[in-house]
C-alpha positions in Angstrom: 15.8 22.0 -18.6 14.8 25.9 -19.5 11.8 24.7 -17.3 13.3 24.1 -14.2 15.6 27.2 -14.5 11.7 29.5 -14.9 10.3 27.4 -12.0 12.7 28.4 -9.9 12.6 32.0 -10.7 8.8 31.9 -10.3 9.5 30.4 -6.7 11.9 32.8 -5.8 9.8 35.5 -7.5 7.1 34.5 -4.6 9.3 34.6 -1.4 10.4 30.6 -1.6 13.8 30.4 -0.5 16.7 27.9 -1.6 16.0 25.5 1.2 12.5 25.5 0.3 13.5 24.4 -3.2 16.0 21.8 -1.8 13.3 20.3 0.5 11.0 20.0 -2.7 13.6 18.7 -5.0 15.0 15.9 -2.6 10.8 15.3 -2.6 10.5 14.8 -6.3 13.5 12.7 -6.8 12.9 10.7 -3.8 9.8 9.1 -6.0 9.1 6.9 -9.2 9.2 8.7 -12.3 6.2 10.2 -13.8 5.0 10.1 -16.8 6.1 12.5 -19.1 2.7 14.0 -21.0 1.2 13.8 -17.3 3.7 15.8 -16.1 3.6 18.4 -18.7 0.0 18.9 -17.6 0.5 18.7 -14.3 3.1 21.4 -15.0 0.7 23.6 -16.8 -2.1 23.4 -14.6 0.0 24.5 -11.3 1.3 27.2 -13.4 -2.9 28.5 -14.2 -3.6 28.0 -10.2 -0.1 30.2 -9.3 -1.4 32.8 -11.7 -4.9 32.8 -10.9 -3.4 32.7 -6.7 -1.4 35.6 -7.4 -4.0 38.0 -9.2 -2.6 37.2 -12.5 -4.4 35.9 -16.1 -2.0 33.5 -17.5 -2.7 34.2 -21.1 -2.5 38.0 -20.9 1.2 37.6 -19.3 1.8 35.2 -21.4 1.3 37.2 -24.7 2.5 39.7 -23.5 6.1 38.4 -22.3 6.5 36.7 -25.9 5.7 39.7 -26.9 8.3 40.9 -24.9 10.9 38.1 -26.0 10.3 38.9 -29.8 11.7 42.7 -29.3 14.8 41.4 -27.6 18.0 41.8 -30.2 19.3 38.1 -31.1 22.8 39.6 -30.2 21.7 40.0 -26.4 19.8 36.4 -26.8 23.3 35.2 -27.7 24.8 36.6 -24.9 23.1 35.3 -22.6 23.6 31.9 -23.6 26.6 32.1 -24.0 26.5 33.0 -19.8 25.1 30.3 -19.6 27.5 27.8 -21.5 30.1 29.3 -19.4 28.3 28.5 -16.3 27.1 25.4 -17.0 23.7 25.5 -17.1 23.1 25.6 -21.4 23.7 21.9 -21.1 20.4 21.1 -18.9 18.7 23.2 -21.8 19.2 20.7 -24.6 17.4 17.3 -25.7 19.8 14.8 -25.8 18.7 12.2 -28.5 19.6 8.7 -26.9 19.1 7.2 -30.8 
């Protein structure tokens, strides 16, 4: 998931180190899953308080890096998915329909 791979930047971004995401991931999976809408929210909601905790307004950096993202050249989108098709990662990016 494209999510997990933006949290983790976002951690690391902040000074959280590897371990400190290990910890928190054998947390998460250690419990029931959640629900997935409540999640989402849940998801969005940490996001406002780690902007609003770190000087930031979420939906001026927000415009601004799709802003960003639209001036990228598709060729350099394509490369760097293809990176990450080589390395694995493209996969976790990608519904899987389960019919």
């Amino acid at each position: 998931m494209r999510v997990v791979e933006e949290a983790m930047e976002l951690a690391q971004s902040v000074g959280c180190s590897m371990l400190d995401v290990d910890v928190i991931s054998e947390h998460v999976f250690s419990r029931p899953v959640g629900n997935v809408g409540q999640e989402h929210a849940g998801t969005l909601v940490s996001l406002l308080a780690s902007a609003t905790a770190n000087g930031l307004d979420l939906g001026d950096i927000t415009r601004t890096e799709i802003e960003r993202i639209w001036e990228i050249p598709v060729e350099k989108l394509l490369e760097k998915q293809a990176f990450k098709n080589r390395a694995g990662i493209a996969k976790y990016n990608r519904r899987e329909d389960n019919g």
